[in-house]
ChimeraX commands (.cxc) that place a marker at each C-alpha (Angstrom):
marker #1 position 9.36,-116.73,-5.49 radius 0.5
marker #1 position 10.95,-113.63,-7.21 radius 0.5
marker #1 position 11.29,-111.27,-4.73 radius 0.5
marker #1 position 14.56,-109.78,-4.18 radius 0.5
marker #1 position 15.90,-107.93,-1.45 radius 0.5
marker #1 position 18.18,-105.13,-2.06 radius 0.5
marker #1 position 20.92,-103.68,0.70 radius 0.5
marker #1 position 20.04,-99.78,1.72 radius 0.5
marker #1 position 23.47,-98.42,0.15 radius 0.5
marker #1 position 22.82,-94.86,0.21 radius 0.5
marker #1 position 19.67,-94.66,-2.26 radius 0.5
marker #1 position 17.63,-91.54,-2.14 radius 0.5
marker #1 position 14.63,-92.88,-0.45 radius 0.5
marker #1 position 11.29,-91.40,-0.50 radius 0.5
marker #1 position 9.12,-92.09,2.55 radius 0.5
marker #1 position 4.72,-92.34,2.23 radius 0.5
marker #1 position 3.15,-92.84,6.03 radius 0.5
marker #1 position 0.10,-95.00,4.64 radius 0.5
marker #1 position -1.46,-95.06,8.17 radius 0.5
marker #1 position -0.98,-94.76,12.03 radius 0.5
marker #1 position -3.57,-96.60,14.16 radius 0.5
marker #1 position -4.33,-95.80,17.85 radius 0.5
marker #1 position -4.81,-99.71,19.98 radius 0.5
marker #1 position -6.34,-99.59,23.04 radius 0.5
marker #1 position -5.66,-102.22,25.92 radius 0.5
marker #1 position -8.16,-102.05,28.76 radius 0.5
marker #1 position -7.42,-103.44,32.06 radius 0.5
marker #1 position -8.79,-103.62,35.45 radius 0.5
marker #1 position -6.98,-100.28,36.70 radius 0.5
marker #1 position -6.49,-98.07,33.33 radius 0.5
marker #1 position -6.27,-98.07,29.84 radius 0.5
marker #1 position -3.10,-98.71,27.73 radius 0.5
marker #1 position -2.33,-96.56,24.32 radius 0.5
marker #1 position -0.07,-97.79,21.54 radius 0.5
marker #1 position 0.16,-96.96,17.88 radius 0.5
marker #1 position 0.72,-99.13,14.81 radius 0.5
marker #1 position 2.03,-97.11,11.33 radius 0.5
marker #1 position 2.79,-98.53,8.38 radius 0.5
marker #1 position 5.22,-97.06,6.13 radius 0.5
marker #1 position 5.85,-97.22,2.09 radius 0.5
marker #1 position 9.38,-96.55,1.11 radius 0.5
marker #1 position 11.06,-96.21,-2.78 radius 0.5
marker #1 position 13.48,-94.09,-5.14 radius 0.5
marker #1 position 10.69,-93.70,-7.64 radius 0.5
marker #1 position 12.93,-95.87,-10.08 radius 0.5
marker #1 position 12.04,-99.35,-9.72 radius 0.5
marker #1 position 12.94,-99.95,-5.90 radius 0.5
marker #1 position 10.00,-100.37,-3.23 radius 0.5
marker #1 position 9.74,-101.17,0.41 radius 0.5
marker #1 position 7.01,-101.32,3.58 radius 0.5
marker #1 position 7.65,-101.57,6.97 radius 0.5
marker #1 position 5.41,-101.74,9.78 radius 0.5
marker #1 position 6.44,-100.66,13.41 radius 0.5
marker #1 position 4.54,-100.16,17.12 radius 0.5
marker #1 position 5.57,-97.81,19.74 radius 0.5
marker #1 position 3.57,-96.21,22.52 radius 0.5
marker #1 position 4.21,-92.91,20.61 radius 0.5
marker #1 position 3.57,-92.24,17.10 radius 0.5
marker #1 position 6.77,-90.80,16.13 radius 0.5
marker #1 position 8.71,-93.53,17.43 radius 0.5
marker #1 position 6.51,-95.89,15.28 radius 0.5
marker #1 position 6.56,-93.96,12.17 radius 0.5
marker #1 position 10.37,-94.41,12.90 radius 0.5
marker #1 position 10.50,-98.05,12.89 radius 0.5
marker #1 position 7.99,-98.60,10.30 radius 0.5
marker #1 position 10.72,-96.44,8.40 radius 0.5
marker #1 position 13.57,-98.63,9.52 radius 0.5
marker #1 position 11.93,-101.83,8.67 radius 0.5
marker #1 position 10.74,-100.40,5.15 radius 0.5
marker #1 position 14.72,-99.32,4.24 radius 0.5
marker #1 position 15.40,-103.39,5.10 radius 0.5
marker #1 position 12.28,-104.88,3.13 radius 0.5
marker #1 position 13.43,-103.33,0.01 radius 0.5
marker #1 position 13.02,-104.95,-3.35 radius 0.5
marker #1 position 13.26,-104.27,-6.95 radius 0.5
marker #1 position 10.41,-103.61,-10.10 radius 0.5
marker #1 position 10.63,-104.06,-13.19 radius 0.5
marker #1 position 9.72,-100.79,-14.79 radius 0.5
marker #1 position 8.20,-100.66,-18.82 radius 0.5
marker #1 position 8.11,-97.21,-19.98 radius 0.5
marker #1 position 6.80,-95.94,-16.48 radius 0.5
marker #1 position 4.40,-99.10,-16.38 radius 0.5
marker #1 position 4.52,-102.83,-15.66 radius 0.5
marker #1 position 5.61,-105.28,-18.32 radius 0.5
marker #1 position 2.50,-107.75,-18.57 radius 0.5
marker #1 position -0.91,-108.04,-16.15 radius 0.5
marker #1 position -0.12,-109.97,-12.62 radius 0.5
marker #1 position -2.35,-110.98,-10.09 radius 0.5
marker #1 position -1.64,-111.59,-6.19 radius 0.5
marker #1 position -2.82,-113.12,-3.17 radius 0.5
marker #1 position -1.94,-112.22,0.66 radius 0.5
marker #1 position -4.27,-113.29,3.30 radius 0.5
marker #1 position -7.68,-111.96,2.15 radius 0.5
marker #1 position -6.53,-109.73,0.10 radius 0.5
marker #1 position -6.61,-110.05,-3.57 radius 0.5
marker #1 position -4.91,-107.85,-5.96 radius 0.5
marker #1 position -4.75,-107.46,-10.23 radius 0.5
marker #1 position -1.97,-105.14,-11.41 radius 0.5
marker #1 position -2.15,-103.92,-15.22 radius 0.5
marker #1 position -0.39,-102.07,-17.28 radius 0.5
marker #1 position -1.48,-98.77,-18.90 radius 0.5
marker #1 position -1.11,-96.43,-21.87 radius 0.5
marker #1 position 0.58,-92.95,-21.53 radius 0.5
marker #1 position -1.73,-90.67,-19.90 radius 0.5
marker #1 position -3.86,-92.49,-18.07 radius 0.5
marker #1 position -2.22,-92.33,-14.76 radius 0.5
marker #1 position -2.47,-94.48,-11.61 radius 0.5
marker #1 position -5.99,-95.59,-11.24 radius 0.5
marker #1 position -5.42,-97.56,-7.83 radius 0.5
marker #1 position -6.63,-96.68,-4.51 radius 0.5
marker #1 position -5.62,-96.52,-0.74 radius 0.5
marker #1 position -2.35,-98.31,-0.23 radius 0.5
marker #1 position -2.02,-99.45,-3.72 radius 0.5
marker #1 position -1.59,-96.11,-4.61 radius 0.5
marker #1 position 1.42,-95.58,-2.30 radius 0.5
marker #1 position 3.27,-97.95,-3.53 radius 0.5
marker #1 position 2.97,-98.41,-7.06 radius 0.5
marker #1 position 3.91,-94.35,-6.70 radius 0.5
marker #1 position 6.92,-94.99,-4.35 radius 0.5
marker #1 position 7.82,-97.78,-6.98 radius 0.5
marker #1 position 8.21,-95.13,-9.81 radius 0.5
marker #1 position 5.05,-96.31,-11.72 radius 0.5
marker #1 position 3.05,-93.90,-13.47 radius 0.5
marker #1 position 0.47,-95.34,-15.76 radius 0.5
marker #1 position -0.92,-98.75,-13.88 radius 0.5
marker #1 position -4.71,-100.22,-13.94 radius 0.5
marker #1 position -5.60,-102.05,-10.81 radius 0.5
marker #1 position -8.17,-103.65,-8.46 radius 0.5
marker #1 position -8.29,-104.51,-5.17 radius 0.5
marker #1 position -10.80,-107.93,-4.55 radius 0.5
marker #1 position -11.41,-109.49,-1.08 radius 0.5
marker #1 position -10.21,-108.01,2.31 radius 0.5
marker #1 position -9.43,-104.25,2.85 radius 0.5
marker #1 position -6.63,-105.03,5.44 radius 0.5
marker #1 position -4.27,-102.00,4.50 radius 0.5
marker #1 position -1.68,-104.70,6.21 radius 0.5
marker #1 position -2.71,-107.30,3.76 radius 0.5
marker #1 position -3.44,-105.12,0.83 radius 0.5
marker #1 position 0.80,-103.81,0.81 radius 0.5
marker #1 position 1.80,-107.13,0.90 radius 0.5
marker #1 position -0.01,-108.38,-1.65 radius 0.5
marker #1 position 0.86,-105.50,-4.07 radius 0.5
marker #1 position 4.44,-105.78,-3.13 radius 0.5
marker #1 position 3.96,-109.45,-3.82 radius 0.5
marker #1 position 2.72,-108.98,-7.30 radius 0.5
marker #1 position 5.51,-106.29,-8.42 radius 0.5
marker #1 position 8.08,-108.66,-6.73 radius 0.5
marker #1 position 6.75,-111.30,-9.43 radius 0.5
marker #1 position 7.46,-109.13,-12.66 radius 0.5
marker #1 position 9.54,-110.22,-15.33 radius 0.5
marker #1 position 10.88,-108.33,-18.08 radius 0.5
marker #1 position 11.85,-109.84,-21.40 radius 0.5
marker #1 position 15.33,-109.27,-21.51 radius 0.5
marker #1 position 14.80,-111.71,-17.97 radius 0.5
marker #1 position 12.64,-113.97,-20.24 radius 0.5
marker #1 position 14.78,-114.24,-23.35 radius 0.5
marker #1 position 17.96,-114.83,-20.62 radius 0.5
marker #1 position 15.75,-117.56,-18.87 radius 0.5
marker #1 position 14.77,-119.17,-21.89 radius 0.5
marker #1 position 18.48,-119.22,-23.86 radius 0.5
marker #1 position 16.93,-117.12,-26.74 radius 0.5
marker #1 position 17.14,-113.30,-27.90 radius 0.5
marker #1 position 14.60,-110.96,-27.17 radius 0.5
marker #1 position 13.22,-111.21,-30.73 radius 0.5
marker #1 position 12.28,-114.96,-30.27 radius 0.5
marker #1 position 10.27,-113.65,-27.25 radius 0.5
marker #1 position 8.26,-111.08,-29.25 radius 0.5
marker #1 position 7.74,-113.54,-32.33 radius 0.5
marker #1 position 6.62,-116.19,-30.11 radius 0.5
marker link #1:1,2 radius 0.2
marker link #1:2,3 radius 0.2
marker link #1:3,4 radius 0.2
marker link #1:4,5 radius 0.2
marker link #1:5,6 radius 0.2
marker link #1:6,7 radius 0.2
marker link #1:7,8 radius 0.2
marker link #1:8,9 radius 0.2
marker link #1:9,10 radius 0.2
marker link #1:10,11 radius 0.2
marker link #1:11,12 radius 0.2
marker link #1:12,13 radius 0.2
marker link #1:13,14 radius 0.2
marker link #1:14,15 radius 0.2
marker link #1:15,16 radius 0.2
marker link #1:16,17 radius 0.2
marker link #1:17,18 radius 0.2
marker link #1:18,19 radius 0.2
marker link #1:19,20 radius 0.2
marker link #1:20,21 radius 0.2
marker link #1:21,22 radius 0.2
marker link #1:22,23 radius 0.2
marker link #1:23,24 radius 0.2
marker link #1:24,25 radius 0.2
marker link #1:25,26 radius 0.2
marker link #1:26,27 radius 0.2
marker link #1:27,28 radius 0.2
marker link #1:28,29 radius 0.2
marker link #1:29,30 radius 0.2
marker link #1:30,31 radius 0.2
marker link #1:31,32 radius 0.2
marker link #1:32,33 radius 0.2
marker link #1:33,34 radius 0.2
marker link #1:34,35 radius 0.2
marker link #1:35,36 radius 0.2
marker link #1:36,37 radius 0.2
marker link #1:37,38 radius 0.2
marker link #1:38,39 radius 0.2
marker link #1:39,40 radius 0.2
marker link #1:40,41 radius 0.2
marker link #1:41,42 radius 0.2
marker link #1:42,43 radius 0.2
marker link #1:43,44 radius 0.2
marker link #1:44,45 radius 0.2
marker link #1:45,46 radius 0.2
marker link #1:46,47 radius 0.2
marker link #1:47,48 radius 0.2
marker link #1:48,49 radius 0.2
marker link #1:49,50 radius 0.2
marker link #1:50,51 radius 0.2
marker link #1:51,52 radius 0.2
marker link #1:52,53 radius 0.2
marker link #1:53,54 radius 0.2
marker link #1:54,55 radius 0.2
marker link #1:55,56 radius 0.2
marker link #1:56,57 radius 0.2
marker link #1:57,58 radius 0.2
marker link #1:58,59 radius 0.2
marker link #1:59,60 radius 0.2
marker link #1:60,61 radius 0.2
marker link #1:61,62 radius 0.2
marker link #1:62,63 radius 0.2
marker link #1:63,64 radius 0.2
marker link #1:64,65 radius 0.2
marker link #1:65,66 radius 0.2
marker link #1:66,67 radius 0.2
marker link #1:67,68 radius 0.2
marker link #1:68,69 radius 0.2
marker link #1:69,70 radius 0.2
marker link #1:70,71 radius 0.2
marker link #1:71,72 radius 0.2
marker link #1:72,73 radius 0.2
marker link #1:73,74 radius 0.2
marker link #1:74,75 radius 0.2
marker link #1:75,76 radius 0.2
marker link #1:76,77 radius 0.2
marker link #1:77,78 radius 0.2
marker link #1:78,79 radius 0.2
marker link #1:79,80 radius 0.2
marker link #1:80,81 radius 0.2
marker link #1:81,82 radius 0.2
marker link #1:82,83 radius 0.2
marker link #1:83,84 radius 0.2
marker link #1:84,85 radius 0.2
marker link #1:85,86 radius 0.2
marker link #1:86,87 radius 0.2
marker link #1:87,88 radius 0.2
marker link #1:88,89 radius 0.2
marker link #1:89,90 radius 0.2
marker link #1:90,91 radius 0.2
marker link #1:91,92 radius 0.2
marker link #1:92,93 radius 0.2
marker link #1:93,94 radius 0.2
marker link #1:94,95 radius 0.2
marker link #1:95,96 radius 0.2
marker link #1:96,97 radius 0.2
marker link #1:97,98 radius 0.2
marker link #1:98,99 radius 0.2
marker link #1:99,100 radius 0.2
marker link #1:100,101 radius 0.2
marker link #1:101,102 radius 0.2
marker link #1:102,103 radius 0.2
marker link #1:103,104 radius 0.2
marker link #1:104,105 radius 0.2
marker link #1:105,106 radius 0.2
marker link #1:106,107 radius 0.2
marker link #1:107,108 radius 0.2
marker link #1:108,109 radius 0.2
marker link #1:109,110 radius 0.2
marker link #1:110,111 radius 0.2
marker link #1:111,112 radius 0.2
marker link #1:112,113 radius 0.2
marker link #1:113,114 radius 0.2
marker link #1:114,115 radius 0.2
marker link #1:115,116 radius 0.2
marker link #1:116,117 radius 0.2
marker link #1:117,118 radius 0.2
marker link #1:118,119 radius 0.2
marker link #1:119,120 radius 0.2
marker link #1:120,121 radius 0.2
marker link #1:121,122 radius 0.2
marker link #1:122,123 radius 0.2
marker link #1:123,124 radius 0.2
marker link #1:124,125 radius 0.2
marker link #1:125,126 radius 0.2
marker link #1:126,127 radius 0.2
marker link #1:127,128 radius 0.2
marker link #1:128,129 radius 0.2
marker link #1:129,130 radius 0.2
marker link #1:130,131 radius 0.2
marker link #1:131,132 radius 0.2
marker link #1:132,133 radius 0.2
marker link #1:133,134 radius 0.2
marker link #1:134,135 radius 0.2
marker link #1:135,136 radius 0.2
marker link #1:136,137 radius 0.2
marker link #1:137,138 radius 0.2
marker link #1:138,139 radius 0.2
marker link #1:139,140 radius 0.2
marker link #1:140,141 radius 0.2
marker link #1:141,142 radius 0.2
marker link #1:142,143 radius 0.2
marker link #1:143,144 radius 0.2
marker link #1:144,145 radius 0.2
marker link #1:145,146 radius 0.2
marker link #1:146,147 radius 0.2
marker link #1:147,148 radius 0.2
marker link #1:148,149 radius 0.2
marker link #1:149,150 radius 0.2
marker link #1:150,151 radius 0.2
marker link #1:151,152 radius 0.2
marker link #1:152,153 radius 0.2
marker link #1:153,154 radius 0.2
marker link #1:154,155 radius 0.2
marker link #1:155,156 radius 0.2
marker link #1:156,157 radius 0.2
marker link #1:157,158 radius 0.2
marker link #1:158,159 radius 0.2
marker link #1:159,160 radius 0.2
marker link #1:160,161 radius 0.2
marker link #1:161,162 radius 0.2
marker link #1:162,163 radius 0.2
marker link #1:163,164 radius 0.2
marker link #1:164,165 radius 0.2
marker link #1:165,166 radius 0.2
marker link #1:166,167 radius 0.2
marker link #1:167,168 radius 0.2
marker link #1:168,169 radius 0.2
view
């Protein structure tokens, strides 16, 4: 696998609360509340994390979520504010197809897909979201897919060749 996880050392970080869920526990003599948030964190320059935390308040779990994001970080390969080549990912049920875009046409994602290809520092991306809903799922999936992107200086370097012999074929 290509994912990479990258130390917090001081990067600006830019926090997205995708959700914060209310669980219910019912027993005999009362009901317990808890939440469950899930937080996207980046620089908007290539470097993305989530993080998911439970507390039995919501701040306190938007906290952790944040915590956990800043230690789940990992880097993307940016291409003139898209991704370098199409990439496809599954997490669970969730299936996800990541493509790259011309200037202008923006991020055409939805839900959590959104927040993180945004937090990443993408700006032009194409993608679909196939199978399960699961905003849980969904992020790692997505994260998943960027986590797999090469670029072709990382190609050429792989291969023993210069980046021309990449383009030519």
């Amino acid at each position: 696998m290509y994912e990479k996880r990258i130390k917090y050392t001081g990067l600006e970080l830019k926090e997205k609360l995708v959700g914060v869920t209310r669980v219910c526990k019912v027993t005999k003599g009362r009901r317990y509340f808890s939440f469950s948030a899930i937080v996207i964190k980046g620089n908007e320059n290539g470097i993305v994390g989530y993080g998911f935390g439970k507390s039995k308040e919501a701040p306190d779990a938007i906290h952790k979520a944040g915590e956990q994001a800043k230690r789940n970080l990992c880097k993307v390969y940016l291409s003139n504010g898209t991704v370098p080549h199409e990439q496809e990912s599954k997490y669970g049920g969730a299936h996800i197809l990541i493509k790259p875009a011309s200037d202008g046409t923006g991020i055409i994602a939805g839900g959590p897909i959104r927040a993180v290809l945004e937090a990443a520092g993408l700006r032009n991306v194409l993608s679909k979201s196939k199978g399960s809903s699961n905003h849980h799922n969904v992020i790692k999936a997505t994260i998943k897919a960027l986590s797999y992107m090469r670029d072709v200086y990382i190609i050429a370097k792989q291969r023993g060749i210069t980046t021309k012999q990449v383009y030519d074929g």
